[in-house]
C-alpha positions as CSV (number, residue, x, y, z in Angstrom):
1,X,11.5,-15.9,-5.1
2,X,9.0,-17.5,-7.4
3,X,7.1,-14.8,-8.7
4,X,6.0,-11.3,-6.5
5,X,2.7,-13.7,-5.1
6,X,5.3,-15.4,-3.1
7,X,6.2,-12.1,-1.3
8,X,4.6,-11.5,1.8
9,X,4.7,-7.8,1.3
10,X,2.7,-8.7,-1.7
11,X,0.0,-10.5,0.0
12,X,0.0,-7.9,2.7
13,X,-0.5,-5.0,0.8
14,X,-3.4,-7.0,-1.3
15,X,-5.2,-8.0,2.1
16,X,-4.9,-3.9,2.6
17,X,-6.4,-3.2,-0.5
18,X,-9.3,-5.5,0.4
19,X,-9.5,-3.4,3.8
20,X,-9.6,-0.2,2.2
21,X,-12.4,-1.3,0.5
22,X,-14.2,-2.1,2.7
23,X,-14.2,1.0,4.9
24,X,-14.3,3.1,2.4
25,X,-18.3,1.6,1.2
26,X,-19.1,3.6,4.3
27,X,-17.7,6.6,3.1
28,X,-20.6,9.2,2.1
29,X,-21.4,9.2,-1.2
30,X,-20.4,13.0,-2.1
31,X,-16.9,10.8,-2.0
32,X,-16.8,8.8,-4.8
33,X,-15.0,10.6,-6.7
34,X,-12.6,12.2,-4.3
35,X,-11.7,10.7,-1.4
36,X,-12.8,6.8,-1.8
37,X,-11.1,7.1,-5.1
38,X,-8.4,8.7,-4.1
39,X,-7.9,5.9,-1.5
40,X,-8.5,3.1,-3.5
41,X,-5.9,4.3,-6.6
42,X,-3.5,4.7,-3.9
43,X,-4.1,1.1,-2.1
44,X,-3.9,-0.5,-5.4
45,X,-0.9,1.4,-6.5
46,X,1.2,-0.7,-4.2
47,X,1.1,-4.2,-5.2
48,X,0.5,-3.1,-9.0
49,X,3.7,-2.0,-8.2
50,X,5.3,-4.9,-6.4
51,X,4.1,-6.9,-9.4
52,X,5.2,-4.6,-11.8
53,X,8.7,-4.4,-10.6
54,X,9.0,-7.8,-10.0
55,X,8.3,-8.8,-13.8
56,X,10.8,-6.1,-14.5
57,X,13.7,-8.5,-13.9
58,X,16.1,-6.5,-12.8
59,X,17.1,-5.4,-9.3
60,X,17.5,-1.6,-9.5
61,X,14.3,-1.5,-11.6
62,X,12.4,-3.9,-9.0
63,X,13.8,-1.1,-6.2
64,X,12.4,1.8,-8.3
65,X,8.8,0.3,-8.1
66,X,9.3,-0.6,-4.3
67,X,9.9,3.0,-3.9
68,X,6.8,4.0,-5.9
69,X,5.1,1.4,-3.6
70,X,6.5,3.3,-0.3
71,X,5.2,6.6,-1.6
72,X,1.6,5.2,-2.2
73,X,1.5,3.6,1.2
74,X,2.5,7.7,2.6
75,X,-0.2,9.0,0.2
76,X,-2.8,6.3,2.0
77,X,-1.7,7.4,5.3
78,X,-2.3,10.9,5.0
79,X,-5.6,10.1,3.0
80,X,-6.5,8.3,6.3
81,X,-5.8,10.9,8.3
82,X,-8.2,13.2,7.0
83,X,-10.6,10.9,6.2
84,X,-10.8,10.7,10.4
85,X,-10.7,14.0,10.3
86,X,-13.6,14.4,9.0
87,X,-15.1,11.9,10.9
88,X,-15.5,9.2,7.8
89,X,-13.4,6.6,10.1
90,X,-13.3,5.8,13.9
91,X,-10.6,5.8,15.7
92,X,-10.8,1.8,16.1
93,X,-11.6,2.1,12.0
94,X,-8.4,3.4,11.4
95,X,-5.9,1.3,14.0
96,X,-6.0,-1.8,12.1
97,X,-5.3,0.0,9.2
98,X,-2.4,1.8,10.8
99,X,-1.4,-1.5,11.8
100,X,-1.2,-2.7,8.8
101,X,0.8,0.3,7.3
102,X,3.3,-0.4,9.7
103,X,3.7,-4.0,8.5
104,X,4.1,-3.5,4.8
105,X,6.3,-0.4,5.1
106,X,9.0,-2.3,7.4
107,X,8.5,-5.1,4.6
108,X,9.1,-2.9,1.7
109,X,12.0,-1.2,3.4
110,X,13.3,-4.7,4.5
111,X,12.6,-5.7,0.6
112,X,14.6,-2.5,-0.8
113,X,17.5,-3.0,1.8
114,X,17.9,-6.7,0.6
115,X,17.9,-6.1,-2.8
116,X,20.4,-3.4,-2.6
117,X,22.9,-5.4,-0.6
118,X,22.8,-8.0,-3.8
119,X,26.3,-8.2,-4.4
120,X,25.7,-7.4,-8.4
């Protein structure tokens, strides 16, 4: 690895952020400062924290932040569920996002499980 820009789970989970954007613009105003925040913080939280742990240069730090990442990505998904809920999202709103969930979690999982078979 190069740098964390040459990880796909990096460039996925910035394409996300991008998304989550996006649909939240739609999200009533009265939201600003809960839920479209909320989600945004969140989105960006994971890969702050790819890059973060990446510069940390070490392995079991770099895992720590994954982690941090995975928990974000759960925050998100929740956040997304009530933001249908409440009828902020459609249905076909929310499956791409879902879709893409799915994607960066198996990468950050598949991420954490290669860096802890490192023989160290």
């Amino acid at each position: 690895m190069k740098t964390h820009k040459d990880l796909e789970v990096y460039k996925n989970s910035i394409d996300f952020v991008t998304r989550v954007y996006a649909i939240t613009k739609t999200f009533p105003k009265e939201e600003s400062y809960g839920l479209t925040s909320q989600l945004r913080r969140a989105a960006i939280s994971i890969p702050s924290n790819i890059a973060e742990g990446a510069a940390r240069g070490h392995d079991k730090e770099f895992i720590h932040f994954l982690y941090i990442a995975h928990g974000s990505l759960a925050e998100i998904e929740t956040q997304l569920i009530i933001a249908r809920n409440l009828n902020y999202l459609s249905l076909s709103e929310l499956e791409p996002l879902n879709e893409k969930m799915i994607i960066i979690r198996s990468q950050l999982s598949g991420l954490i499980k290669h860096l802890k078979s490192k023989p160290k």
